[in-house]
N, C-alpha and C positions, 0 to 999 in steps of 0.2 A: 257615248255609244252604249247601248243596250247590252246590258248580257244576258244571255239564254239561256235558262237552264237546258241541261241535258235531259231527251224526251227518253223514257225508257221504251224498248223496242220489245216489239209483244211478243213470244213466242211463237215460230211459225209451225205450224204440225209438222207432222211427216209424210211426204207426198205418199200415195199407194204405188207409184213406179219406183220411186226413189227406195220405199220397204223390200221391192222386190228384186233391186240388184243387189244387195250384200246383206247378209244378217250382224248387226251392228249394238255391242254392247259397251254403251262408254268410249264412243269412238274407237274399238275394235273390234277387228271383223272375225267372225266368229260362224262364216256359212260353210267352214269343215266342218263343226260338228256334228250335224244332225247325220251326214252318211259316216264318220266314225263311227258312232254310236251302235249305228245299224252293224256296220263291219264287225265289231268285237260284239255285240248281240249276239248276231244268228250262229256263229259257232258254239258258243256258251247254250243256244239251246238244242243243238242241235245233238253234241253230248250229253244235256240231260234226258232225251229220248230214247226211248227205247225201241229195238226189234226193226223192221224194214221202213219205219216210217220216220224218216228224210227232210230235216229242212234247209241243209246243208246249199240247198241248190239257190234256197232264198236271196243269196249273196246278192242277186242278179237284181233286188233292190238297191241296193249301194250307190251304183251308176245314175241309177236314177233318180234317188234324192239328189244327189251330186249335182244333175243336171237341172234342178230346180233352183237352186242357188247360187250353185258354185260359179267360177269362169270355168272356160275347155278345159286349159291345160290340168287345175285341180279336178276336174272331171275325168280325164283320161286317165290321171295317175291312182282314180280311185277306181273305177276300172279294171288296171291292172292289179291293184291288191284285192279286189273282189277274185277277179280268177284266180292269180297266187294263193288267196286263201282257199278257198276250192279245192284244191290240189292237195294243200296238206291239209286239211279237216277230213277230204274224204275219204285219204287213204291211210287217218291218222286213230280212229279208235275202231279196236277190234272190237267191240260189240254189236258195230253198226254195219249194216249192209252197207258194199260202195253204189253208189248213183252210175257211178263211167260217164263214157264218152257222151249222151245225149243229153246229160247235164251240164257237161262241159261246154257243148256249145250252145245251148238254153246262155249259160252264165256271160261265156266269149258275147255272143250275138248281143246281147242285151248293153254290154260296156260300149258295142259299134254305135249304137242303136242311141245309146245315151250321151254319147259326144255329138253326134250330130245333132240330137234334139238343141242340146245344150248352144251349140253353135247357132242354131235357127232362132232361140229363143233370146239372146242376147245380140241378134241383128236388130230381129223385131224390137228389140227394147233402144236399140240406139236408131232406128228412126224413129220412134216416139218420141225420144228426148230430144230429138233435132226440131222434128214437128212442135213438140211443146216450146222450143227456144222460136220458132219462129212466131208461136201465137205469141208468147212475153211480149218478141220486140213489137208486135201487133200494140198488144191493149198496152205498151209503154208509148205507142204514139199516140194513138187516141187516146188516153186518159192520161198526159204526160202528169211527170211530178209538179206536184204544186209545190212552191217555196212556202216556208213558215211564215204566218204574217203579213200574207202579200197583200198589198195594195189597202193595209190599216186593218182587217180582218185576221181574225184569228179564226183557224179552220181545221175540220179534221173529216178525214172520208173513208169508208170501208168498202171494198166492194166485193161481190160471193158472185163468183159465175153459178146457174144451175148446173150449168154442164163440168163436171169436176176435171174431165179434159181439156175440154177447148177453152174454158177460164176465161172465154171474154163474149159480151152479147152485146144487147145494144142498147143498156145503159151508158149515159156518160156525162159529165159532166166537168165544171171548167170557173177560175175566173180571171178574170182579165181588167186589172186596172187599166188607167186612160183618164186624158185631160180632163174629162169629163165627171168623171166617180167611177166607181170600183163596180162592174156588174159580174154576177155571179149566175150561173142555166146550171139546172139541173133537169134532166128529161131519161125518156125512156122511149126507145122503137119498138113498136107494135113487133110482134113474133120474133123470131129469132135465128141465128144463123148467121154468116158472111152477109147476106141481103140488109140484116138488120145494122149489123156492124159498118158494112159502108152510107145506110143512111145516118148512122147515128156521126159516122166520120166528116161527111160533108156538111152536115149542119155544126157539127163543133166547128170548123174551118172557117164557114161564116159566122159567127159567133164572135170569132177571135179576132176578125177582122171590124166588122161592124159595131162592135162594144168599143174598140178602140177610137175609132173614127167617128161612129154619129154620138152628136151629142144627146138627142133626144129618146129614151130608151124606149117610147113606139115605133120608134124608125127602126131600131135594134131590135124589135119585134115583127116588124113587117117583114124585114130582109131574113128573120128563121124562114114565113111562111113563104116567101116565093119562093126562096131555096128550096124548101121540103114540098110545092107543090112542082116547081123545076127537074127534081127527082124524081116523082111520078111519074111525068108526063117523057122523061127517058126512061126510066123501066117500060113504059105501056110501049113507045115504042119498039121500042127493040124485043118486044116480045114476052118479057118475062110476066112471070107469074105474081111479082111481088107490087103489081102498079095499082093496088087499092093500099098500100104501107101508110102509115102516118104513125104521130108521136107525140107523147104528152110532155109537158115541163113547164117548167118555172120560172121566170125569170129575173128575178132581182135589180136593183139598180142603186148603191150609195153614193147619191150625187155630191156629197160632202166630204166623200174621199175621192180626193183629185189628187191625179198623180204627177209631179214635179219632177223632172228634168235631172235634181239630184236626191232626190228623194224615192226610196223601195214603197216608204211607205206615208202617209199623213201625218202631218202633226195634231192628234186629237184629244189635246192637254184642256181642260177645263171643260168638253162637253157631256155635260148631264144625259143626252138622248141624243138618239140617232135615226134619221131618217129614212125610209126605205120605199122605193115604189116597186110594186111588185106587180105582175102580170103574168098570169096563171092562161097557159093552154089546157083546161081538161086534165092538168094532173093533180092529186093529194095537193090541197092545201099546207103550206108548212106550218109545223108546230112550234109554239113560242114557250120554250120553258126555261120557270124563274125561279126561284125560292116561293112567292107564293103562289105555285103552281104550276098548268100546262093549260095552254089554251091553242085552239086550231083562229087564223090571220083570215078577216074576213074581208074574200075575196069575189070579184067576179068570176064566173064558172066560161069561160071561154071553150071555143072551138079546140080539138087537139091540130097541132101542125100539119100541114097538108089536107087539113078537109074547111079550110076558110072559107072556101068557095061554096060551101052550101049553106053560106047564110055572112055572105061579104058586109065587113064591118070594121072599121079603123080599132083596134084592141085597145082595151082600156086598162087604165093604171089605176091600182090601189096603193095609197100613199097611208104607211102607218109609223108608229113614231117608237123607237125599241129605246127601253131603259138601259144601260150601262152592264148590269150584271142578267140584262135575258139574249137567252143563245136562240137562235135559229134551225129548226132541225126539217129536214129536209129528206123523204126514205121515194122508195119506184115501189108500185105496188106486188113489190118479191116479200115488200114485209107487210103489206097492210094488208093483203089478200094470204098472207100464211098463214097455212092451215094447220090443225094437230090432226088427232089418229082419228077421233068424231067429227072431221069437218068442220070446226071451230076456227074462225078466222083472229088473228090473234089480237088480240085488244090493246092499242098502241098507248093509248092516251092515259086508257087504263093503269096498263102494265106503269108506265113513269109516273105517274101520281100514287101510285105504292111505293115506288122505290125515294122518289122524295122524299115522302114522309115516314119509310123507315128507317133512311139514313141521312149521312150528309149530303147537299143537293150536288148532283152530278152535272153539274154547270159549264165545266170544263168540255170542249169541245171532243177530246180525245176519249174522256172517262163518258160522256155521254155516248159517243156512237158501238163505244165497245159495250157499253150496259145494254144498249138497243139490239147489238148483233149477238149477245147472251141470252135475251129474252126471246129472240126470234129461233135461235139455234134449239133453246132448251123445247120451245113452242112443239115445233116440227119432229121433234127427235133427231134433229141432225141432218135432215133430207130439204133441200129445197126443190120446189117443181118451177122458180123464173128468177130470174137474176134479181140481185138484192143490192142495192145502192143505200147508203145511211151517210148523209152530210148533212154536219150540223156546222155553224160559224157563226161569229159575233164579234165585238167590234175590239179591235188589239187593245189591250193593258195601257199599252205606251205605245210610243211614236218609233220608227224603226230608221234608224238612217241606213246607207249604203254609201258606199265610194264613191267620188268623181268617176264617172267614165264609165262603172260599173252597167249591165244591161238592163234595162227596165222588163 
């Protein structure tokens, strides 16, 4: 049996909704502070002022930091110590003119004022997180977890919605061992949105099907395109706007890794090289990087899914042969069309044949996609304008068993 090392898990940032339900130091919450702060402030200056000029009444901030952070009920109790201090600040140093009653309720009105904000603002925030749990279980169907390993390949996938809400577009991709070898799609849906999302759903569906089942990976090519001009031609019906959609991808095929009955993965002890036919819709060619280098897999330039019809033709395979220690990297054009501040698109091939050669080669699937998703990120300044997909895979160390009985 195989032992695995433990993959270290990358740090996840901090959502921007998740920043704004609690202020969080070291795992405690600490979103009292900032209207404290304010609380024992404005009396402290409101005593070092002098003659009729009053900040005393400022209090009537308190409530309302409160309300930006806090939950109600800390909201409401600061509130009440904004008007209790009120009370005694302004009838507490004789130097100072008193404010009275229409400060009083300036102060009252503002703590009413700032609980309900508070309560509106902390609905809004838990149907958001409800909505965002619904997108997760979304892109956790269509982009389900891949197993380490699967099907003789070793594999690793990054993916960056543009949309830093909705978090999921209509990249996707997938692979799917079968008697046959191991095929691997990676693609991208034209524009984006729910439209884009259920095309990209229905063609992984057949994918999952058809990889498994046909032996011949044209035939697993044909069955994306009727699928994706099948979808068409129900959008155009039914009226929608999205009935010119199509999609570009890639699709792989390791007829050498055939999957066994009790076997997760192949036994791939003694092969020096590894075969791959590969068939390219119209998307980014994949890059082959090795210790001596990076080179782009030379392929036929095919139609993208759903426009085969304008120039019908059986798709053709490119058959090339990978060394043992070359990875397969695979991006949607969120990274080969990213752009910097001057419209500079960012230079892929470029960018990894520096980093090769000024370190140790990042060959590892996992240290490769996150090197890729550092250079794209640093690229941009941190803004994407189209979803970003970065898989790279290459063929397992070792053979991987599984249990009797165990699911394929």
């Amino acid at each position: 049996m195989r032992m695995r090392m433990p993959v270290p898990r990358v740090r996840r940032e901090p959502d921007p909704v998740e920043r704004l339900q609690l202020l969080r130091v070291r795992g405690h919450d600490i979103s009292w502070l900032p209207p404290l702060v304010v609380l024992l402030a404005v009396p402290v200056l409101d005593w070092m002022t002098g003659g009729d000029f009053r900040v005393i009444s400022w209090l009537v901030l308190v409530p309302g930091v409160a309300a930006a952070v806090c939950r109600v009920w800390t909201t409401a109790l600061f509130a009440a110590l904004a008007l209790l201090m009120y009370v005694v600040g302004d009838s507490s140093w004789p130097h100072q003119e008193r404010t009275g009653l229409p400060d009083f309720v300036l102060v009252a009105l503002g703590g009413i004022l700032s609980v309900l904000a508070c309560a509106v603002r902390l609905r809004g925030q838990e149907r958001m997180l409800h909505m965002r749990a619904v997108v997760d279980t979304t892109r956790r169907i269509l982009l389900r977890q891949l197993p380490p390993d699967v099907g003789g390949l070793d594999h690793a996938e990054i993916y960056l919605a543009a949309d830093s809400q909705a978090r999921v577009g209509g990249d996707f991709y997938d692979i799917q061992p079968s008697p046959h070898g191991t095929r691997v799609v990676v693609g991208d849906v034209q524009g984006k949105g729910l439209a884009a999302v259920e095309a990209a759903s229905v063609l992984l569906g057949t994918f999952r099907e058809a990889a498994y089942y046909e032996s011949d990976p044209v035939t697993v090519a044909e069955r994306l395109e009727t699928r994706m001009v099948r979808h068409v031609r129900y959008c155009a019906h039914v009226g929608r706007d999205d009935s010119e959609r199509f999609a570009t991808a890639v699709l792989l095929d390791f007829p050498e890794l055939r999957s066994e009955r009790t076997d997760w993965g192949p036994d791939l002890t003694g092969l020096d090289e590894l075969t791959v036919d590969v068939v390219n819709f119209g998307h980014e060619p994949p890059l082959v990087v090795s210790p001596g280098g990076v080179r782009f897999l030379p392929l036929w330039d095919g139609l993208p899914l759903g426009l085969g019809e304008l120039a019908p033709r059986t798709p053709r395979t490119v058959t090339v042969r990978l060394a043992a220690d070359e990875t397969l990297l695979l991006v949607t054009d969120g990274v080969t069309e990213a752009r910097d501040g001057s419209g500079v698109f960012f230079p892929l091939r470029e960018y990894l044949t520096r980093a090769l050669t000024a370190g140790p080669p990042a060959l590892d699937p996992q240290a490769l996609v996150h090197l890729v998703r550092d250079g794209v990120l640093a690229h941009t300044g941190g803004g994407l304008d189209d979803d970003t997909t970065i898989f790279a895979v290459r063929r397992a160390s070792e053979p991987v068993r599984r249990a009797p009985g165990a699911p394929k």
